[in-house]
N, C-alpha and C positions, 0 to 999 in steps of 0.2 A: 507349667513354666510360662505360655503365654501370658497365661490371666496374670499371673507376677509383673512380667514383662509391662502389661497394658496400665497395670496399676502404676507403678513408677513414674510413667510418661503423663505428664501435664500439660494442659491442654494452654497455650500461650496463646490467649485472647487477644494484645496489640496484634500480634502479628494479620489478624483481620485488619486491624487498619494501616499495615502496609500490604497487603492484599485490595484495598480500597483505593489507595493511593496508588495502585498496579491496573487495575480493571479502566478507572476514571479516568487514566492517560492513555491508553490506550483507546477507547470510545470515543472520547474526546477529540484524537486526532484522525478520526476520520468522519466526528459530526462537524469539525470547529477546526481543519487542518491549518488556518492562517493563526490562529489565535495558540494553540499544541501543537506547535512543529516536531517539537521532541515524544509526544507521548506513546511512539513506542518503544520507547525506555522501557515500556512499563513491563514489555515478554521477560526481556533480561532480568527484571524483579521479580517478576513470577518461577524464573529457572533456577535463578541464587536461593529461595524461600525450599523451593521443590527439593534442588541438591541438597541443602542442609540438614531439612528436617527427615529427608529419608535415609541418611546415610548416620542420623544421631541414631535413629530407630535401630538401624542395621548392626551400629555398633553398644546399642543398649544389648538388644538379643544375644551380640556375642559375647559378652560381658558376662551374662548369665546363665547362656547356654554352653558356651565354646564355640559354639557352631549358628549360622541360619539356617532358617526352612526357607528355599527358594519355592516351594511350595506355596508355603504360607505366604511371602512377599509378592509375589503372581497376581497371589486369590485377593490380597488388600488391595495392590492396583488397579486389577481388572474392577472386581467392587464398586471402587471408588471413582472409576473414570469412562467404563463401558457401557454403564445402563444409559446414562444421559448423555453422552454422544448416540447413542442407537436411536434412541428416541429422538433426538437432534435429528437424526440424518434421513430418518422415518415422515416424522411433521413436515420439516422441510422438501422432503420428495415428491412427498403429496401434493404442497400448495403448487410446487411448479405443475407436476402433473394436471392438476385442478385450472387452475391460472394464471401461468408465465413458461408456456411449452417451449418460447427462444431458449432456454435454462438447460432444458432436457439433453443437447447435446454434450457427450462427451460421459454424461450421468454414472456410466457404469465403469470407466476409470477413476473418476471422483470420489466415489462411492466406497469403490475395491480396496482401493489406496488408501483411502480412510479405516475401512472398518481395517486393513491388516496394518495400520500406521508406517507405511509409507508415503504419503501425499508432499511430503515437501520434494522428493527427489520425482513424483510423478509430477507435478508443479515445476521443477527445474525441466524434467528432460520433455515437459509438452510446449516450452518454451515460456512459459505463463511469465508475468511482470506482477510483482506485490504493491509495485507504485503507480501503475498504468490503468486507471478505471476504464476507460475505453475498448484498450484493448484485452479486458479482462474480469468482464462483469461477471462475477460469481460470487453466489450466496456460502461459497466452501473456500473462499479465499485464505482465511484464518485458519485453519484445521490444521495446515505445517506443522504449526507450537506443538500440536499435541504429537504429532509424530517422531520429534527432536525428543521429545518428551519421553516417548512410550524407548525409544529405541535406547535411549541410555538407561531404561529401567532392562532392557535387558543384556545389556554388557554389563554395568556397575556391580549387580551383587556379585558377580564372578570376578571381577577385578578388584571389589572388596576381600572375598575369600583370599584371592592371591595373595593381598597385599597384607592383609593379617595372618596368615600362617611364615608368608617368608620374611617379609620386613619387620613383623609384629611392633617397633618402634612408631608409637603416634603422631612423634615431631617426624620422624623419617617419610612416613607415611603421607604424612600432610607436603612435606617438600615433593616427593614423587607427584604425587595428585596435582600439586599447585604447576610441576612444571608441564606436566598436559595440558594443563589448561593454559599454560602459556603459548605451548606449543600450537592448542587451536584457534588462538588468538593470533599466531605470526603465521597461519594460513590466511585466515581475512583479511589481513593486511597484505599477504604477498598473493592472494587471487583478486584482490579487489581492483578494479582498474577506473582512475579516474575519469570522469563525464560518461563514463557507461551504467549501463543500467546495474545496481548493486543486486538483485536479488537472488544470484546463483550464488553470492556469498552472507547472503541474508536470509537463505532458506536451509542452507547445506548442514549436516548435522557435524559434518568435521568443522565447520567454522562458524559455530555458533554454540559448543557444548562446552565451550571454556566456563560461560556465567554457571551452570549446572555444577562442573567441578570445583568451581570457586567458591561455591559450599558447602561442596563435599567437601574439600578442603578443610576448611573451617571447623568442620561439625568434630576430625580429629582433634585439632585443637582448643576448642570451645563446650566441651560437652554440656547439656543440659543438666545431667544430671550428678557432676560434679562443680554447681556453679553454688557460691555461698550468697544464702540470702543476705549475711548480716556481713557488712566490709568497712571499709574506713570512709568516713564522710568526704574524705580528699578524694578517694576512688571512685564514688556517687559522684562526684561533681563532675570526674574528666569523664565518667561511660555518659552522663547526662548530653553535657556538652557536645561531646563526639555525635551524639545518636542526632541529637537538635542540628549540630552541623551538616550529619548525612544527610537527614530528612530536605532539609534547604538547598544544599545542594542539588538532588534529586528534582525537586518542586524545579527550580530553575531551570535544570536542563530539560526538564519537558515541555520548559514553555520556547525555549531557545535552540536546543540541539537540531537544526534540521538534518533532517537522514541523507540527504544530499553532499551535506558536509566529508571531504575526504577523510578529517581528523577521524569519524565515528567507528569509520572500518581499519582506522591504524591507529587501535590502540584508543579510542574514545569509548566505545562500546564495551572494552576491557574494562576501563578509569571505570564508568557507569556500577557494572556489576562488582566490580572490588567496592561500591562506598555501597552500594545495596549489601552486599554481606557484612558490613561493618556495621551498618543499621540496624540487621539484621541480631548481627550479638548482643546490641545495648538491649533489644526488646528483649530477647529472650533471657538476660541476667535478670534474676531475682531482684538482684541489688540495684537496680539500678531503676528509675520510673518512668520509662518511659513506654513500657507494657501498660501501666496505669493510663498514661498523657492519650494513647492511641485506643483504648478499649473506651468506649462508649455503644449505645444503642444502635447509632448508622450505622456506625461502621463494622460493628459485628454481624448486623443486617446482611449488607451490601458484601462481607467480605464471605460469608458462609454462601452467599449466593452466586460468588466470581466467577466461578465456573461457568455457570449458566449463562450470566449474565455476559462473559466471553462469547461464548456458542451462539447466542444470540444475534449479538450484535449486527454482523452482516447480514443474514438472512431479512434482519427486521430492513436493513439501510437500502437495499437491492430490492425487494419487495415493493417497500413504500414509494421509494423513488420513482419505479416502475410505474405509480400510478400518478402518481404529482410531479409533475413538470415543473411547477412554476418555482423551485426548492429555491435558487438566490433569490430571490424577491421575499420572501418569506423567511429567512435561513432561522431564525431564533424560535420563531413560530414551529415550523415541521420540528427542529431541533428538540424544542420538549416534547414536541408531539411522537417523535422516535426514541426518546430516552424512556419513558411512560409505554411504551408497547413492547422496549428491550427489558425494562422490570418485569412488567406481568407474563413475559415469556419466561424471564428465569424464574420467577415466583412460581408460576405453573409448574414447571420442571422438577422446582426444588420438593414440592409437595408431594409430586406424582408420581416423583424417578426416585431422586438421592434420595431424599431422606428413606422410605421405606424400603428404596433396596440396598442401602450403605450396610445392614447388617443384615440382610436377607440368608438366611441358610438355603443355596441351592442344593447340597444334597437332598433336600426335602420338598427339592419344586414338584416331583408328581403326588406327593401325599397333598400338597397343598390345592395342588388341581383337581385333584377327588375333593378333598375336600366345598371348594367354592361350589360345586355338583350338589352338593349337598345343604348348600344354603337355602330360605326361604329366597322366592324370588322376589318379594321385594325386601333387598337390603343393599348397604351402602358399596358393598363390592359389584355386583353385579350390573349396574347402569353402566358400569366404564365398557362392559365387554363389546356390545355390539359397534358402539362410537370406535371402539378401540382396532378389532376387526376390519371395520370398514378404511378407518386412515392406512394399517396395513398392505390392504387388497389396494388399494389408490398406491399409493407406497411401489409395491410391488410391480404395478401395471404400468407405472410411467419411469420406472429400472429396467423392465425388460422391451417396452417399446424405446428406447433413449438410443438414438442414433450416434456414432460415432466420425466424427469433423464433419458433420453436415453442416452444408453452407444453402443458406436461405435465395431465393432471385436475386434480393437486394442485396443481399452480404457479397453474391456472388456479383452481380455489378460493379458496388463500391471494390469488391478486389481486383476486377481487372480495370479500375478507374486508377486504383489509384498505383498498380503494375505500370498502365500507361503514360499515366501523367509521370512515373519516373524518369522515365523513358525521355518522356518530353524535357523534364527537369533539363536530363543531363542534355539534352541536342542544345537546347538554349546556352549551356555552356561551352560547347563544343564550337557553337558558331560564331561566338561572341571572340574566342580563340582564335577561328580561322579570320574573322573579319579584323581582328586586331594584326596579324599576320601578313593580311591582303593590303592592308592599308600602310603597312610597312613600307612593302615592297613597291608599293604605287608613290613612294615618298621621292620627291626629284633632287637630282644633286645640290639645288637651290634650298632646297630644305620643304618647299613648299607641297602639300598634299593633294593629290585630283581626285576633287567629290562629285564620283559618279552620279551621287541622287541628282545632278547639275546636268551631267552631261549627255545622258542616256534620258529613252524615253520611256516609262511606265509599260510594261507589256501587258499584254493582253489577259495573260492569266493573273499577273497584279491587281491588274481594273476588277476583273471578275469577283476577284477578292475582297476586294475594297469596297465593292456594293455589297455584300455580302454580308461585311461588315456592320454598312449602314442600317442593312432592314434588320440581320441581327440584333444592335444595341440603341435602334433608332437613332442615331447618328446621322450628323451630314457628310457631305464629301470631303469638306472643309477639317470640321472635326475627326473623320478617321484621317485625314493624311496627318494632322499634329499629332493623332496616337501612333502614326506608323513612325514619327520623329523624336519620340521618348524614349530617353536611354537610362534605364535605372538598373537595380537590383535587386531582386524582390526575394528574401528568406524566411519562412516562417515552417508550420507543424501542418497538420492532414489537410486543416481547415483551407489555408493557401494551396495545397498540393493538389486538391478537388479541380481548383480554377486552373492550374498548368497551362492545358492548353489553351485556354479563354483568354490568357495573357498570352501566350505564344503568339493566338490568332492576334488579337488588336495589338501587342505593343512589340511586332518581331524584334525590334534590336536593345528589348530585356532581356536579362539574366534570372533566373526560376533557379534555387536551388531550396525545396519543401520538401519535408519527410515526416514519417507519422511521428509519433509522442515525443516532438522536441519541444522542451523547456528551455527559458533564459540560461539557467546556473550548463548545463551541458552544450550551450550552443559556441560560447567564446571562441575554442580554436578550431570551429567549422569556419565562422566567419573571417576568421587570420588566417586560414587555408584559402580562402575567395582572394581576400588582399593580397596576396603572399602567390596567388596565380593571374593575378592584375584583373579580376572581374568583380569588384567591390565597387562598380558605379557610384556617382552621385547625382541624384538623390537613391536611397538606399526604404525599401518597404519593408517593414516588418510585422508578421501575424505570428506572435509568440506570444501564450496565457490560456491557449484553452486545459492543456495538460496539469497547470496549476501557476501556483503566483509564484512571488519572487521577493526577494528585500533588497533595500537599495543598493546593500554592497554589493550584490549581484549584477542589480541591472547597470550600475556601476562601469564595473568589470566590462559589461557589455558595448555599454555606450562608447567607451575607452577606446576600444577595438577600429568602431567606427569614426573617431576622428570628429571634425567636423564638417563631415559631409550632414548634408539635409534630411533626415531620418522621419521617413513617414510609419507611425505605427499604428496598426487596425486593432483597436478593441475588442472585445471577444463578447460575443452572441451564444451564451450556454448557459439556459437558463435551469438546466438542469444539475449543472456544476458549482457546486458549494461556492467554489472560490472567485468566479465571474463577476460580483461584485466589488471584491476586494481589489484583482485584476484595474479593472476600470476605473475605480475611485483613485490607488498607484496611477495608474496613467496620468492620469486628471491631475493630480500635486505633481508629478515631476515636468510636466509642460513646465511650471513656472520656473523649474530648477535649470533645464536645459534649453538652449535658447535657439538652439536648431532640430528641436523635436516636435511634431505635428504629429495632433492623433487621428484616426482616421475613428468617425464615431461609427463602425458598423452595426454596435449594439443597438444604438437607436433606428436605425436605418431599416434595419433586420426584424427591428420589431413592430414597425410600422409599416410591415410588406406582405407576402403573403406568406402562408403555412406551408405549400406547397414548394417553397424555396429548400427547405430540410427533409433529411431520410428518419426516419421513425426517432432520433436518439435527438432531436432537435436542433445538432450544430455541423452535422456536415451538410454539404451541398449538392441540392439534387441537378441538372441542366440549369432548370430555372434560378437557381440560387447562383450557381455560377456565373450567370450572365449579370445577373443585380451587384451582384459581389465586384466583378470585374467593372464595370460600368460606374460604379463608386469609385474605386482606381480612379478611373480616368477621369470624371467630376473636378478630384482632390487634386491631383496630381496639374490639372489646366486652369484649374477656378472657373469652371463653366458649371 
C-alpha cells in the first residue's frame, strides 16, 4: 500500500523554485540587510510549503489506507531532516573547537536543544535576540525553524487522526485548522509589544505555527491529487495571474517588509504566509503554468539544496566574519565570497548526507557495517572513515569541554563597564533633576535666578579635578572649565554607554541616557520620555547605527521628537557591521535635509587612531577609546 501511495504522489518541480525564492531571501538578509529588509519572509515560505505538502501526503495515505503509520511519517521526517542537521551540528562543533573556542560557551545547551528540537524555546528562555548580532553571535542562531518545525510534526498527525475520524468533512476540517491558525496569529499580535525586541514572538511555536497550518489548511482543500490537468482557458488565466501576483507580491515584501515594522506581528506576517499558500496552489495545479514558469536548472539546483544551504548560512557568516574585519569596506566582495563557501557547504552536504541517506534502510545499518569490513581497502567508501572519525572525536571533545555562561576577563569587564556606566547614565539624570529643582527654589520673588558658578569659589576637590581633567584629555584649564559649562543631552546604544563616565567626568552638567542595542526605529518614545521629564537639553548628542540602519521615515519620526534643538550625531565606527556603511553614507544626505543636524565623523576619526582604542569585536570602547571618543565630543561640540 505504500509503494501505491508513493507512486501517486508527483514530485512538483516549481515548487523548488519557491523553495529558491525562500532560501535567497532569507541569505540575503543577513549578507545584504539594507538592501532585504524583508527577506525573512522567506521561513514563513518554507512553513506554508512544509504544512501543505505534508498534510496532502497524510491525507493521500488516508485515502488509501483509512488510516496513517505514525510510524512511517516519523521514519520519513527523521530521514529527511536528521542526518544533515547531525552532520551540521558535528562540522560545525568541530571548527569552533579547532578555531573560534569564544563559540564554545553555552555548546552543550545549543547542541541538546537542537538535537531534541527544542532551541527556539531554549533561545527564548536563555534570553537570546534573533535581531541583536552583538549580543548574540552564534553559528546555531537559525536552528529555531527547525524546531517550530519538527514540533508541529509531532502534534499534527495526531490532530490530523482527530480531525478525520470526528469531523471527517474537508471544508469543515479546513475551517477548524484555518481557525488555529488564526488563533496563533492573534497571540503574535496580542504578545507582541511595540519598540521591544519581537523575538520571543518570532521564535515561539504558539505564535509562529499559524504559516504551517495555513497549509495544512489548504492541503484539505486543494488536494494534489484531485486537481485536473485539463480546465477551461478562463481558469488558466485567473490561477496564472493569481500565482504571478503572489510571486510579486512576495518579491516586494522582501525587499520592503522590515521586521521592525509593528504591522508584521499584527497580522502582516499572517497577510505573508496566506499569499505564500496561494502561490503555493497555482504551482502545484496541473493546469495551471506556473510549475513550468518556476522549474528551470537553478532553481531546481539551489531548491533540492535549501536545506543545506539554510544550515549553512550562519556558521559560514560567523566564521568568516570571525576572520575578516574589514566586511563594510568590502561588503559585495566578502558577500560573494560567503555566498560561494554557503554552496560548497550545502553541495558537500547534499552529496555526503541527503542524498545517500534520504533512502538509507537503517534496519540494515549493522549488516552494512560488516559489510564496509569487508571491502578492499582501497575503495571509495573507505577514505571517508578516518577524516570522518577524527571530526567526530574533535566534535565530541569541544561538547564536553564547552563551559557553561562562561564570561571571558574582557566580556567580564565590558559587563561590569557597562553595569556601571548604567549607573552613571541614570545619576546624570538624577542630577540634572535635582539641579533643575535647586535652581527653582533659588529663583527670587523678582523672577531673577542666583548663579552660583558666579558667586562661590571653585573648591579644592573641584580644582583637583579639573587638572585631572587636563592631563587626562590634554586639555587646558581654559578648555576644561568650557566643558565643565556644556549643557547637552547625550542618547545613544553600548557604543555611547562605554564613554558614560568619560562624559560624567568632563561635561558634569550633561544628561547620559545609553543602553545597549538601541536602534533609531525603538528609540522615539525613550527620547519623549526625556522631554516629557524636562531633560532633552539643547544641543542634543546622538550615537545611534551601530545595531543596524534605519530609513528616512524612521529617522523622521525621530528627528520630530527632537524639535529644533541642535542635534549632534556621531557616526558609527564597525567595520565589522554589514550596515556601517549605509549608516554613514544616511548620515551624510540627511545633513543636507536637516538644517540643524551635525555629524560627528567618528568613523573617520576612529580609523585614523589607534587599534588599541577597541575590545576584540572592533566597535566598543577600550579606556583609550573612551577618552579619544569623549575628547571628539568636546572638539565638536566648541570648535576647538
Amino acid at each position: 500500500m505504500e509503494t501505491k501511495r508513493l507512486k501517486k504522489s508527483r514530485y512538483i518541480s516549481g515548487l523548488d523554485g519557491v523553495r529558491t525564492l525562500a532560501v535567497l531571501g532569507v541569505i540575503f538578509y543577513h549578507l545584504l540587510p539594507d538592501k532585504m529588509r524583508g527577506g525573512y519572509l522567506g521561513v514563513p515560505v518554507f512553513f506554508a510549503i512544509s504544512g501543505y505538502l505534508i498534510t496532502d501526503h497524510l491525507r493521500l495515505e488516508w485515502e488509501q489506507r483509512g488510516k496513517i503509520s505514525l510510524k512511517g511519517f516519523f521514519g520519513r521526517r527523521l530521514k529527511r531532516l536528521y542526518p544533515p542537521m547531525l552532520f551540521f551540528l558535528v562540522v560545525t562543533t568541530a571548527y569552533i573547537t579547532l578555531f573560534q573556542h569564544n563559540l564554545l560557551n553555552n555548546l552543550k545547551g545549543v547542541v541538546t536543544s537542537a538535537l531534541l528540537y527544542v532551541n527556539n524555546w531554549w533561545q527564548i528562555n536563555q534570553g537570546m535576540s534573533y535581531f541583536e548580532r552583538f549580543t548574540n553571535e552564534s553559528p546555531f542562531t537559525h536552528i529555531w525553524y527547525l524546531s517550530v518545525e519538527f514540533q508541529n510534526y509531532l502534534i499534527w498527525p495526531i490532530l490530523f487522526v482527530l480531525l478525520m475520524t470526528f469531523v471527517k468533512n474537508r471544508k469543515k476540517i479546513f475551517l477548524v485548522v484555518l481557525a488555529g491558525a488564526l488563533l496563533s496569529a492573534i497571540l503574535m499580535a496580542v504578545d507582541f509589544v511595540p519598540g521591544a525586541d519581537p523575538t520571543r514572538v518570532y521564535y515561539g511555536t504558539d505564535t509562529r505555527i499559524f504559516s504551517i497550518w495555513l497549509g495544512s489548511a489548504m492541503a484539505f482543500l486543494w488536494p494534489t491529487t484531485h486537481l485536473r490537468t485539463k480546465i477551461p482557458q478562463q481558469a488558466k488565466k485567473v490561477l496564472n495571474r493569481l500565482g504571478l501576483l503572489c510571486l510579486a507580491l512576495l518579491i516586494v515584501a522582501f525587499f520592503l517588509l522590515d521586521a521592525h515594522y509593528t504591522f508584521v506581528y499584527r497580522g502582516g506576517m499572517f497577510l505573508i504566509s496566506l499569499i505564500a499558500v496561494l502561490l503555493i496552489m497555482v504551482v502545484v495545479h496541473p493546469g495551471a503554468s506556473l510549475n513550468k514558469w518556476l522549474t528551470n536548472p537553478v532553481f531546481t539546483y539551489i531548491g533540492k539544496r535549501s536545506y543545506g544551504i539554510y544550515l549553512y548560512q550562519y556558521p559560514v557568516m560567523i566564521f568568516y566574519e570571525a576572520k575578516v574585519k574589514n566586511i563594510a569596506d568590502h561588503l559585495w566582495l566578502h558577500t560573494l565570497i560567503e555566498i560561494l563557501l554557503i554552496l560548497i557547504c550545502a553541495e558537500l552536504s547534499y552529496r555526503l548526507i541527503d542524498r545517500p541517506l534520504r533512502n538509507f534502510d537503517y534496519s540494515k545499518t549493522w549488516q552494512t557495517v560488516k559489510g564496509w569490513f569487508k571491502k578492499p581497502v582501497i575503495s571509495r567508501q573507505k577514505p571517508f572513515l578516518i577524516p570522518g572519525l577524527l571530526l567526530v572525536a574533535v566534535a565530541l571533545t569541544g561538547f564536553i569541554m564547552a563551559p557553561s555562561n562562561h564570561v571571558t576577563a574582557e566580556q567580564k569587564q565590558m559587563q561590569e563597564q557597562i553595569l556601571k556606566n548604567r549607573e552613571i547614565s541614570e545619576a546624570t539624570k538624577k542630577e540634572a533633576q535635582k539641579a533643575k529643582e535647586t535652581a527653582g527654589s533659588n529663583t527670587s520673588e523678582s523672577g531673577k535666578t542666583t548663579d552660583s558658578s558666579t558667586t562661590e569659589e571653585i573648591d579644592p576637590q573641584m580644582q583637583a579635578h579639573m587638572k585631572q581633567m587636563e592631563s587626562t584629555y590634554g586639555l587646558s584649564s581654559e578648555q576644561v572649565a568650557a566643558a565643565y559649562k556644556l549643557k547637552f543631552t547625550a542618547f545613544g546604544d553600548s557604543v555611547m554607554l562605554g564613554a558614560a563616565q568619560n562624559m560624567k567626568d568632563l561635561f558634569p552638567q550633561a544628561v547620559v541616557d545609553a543602553n545597549i542595542n538601541r536602534q533609531v526605529y525603538s528609540s522615539v518614545d525613550l527620547v519623549e520620555k526625556l522631554a516629557d521629564q524636562g531633560l532633552l537639553n539643547d544641543p542634543v548628542i546622538v550615537g545611534l547605527g551601530t545595531n543596524g540602519d534605519f530609513n528616512d521615515s524612521q529617522f523622521a519620526d525621530f528627528m520630530k521628537v527632537l524639535g529644533d534643538r541642535k542635534v549632534y550625531w556621531v557616526n558609527v565606527y564597525a567595520p565589522s557591521v554589514r550596515t556601517q556603511n549605509v549608516v554613514n553614507n544616511s548620515l551624510a544626505n540627511l545633513v543636507k535635509k536637516y538644517d540643524n543636524l551635525t555629524v560627528i565623523d567618528w568613523h573617520t576619526y576612529a580609523a585614523n587612531g589607534n587599534a588599541d582604542w577597541f575590545y576584540e569585536d572592533g566597535v566598543h570602547l577600550t579606556p583609550e577609546g573612551r577618552i579619544a571618543y569623549t575628547k571628539l565630543l568636546f572638539s565638536t561640540l566648541t570648535n576647538q
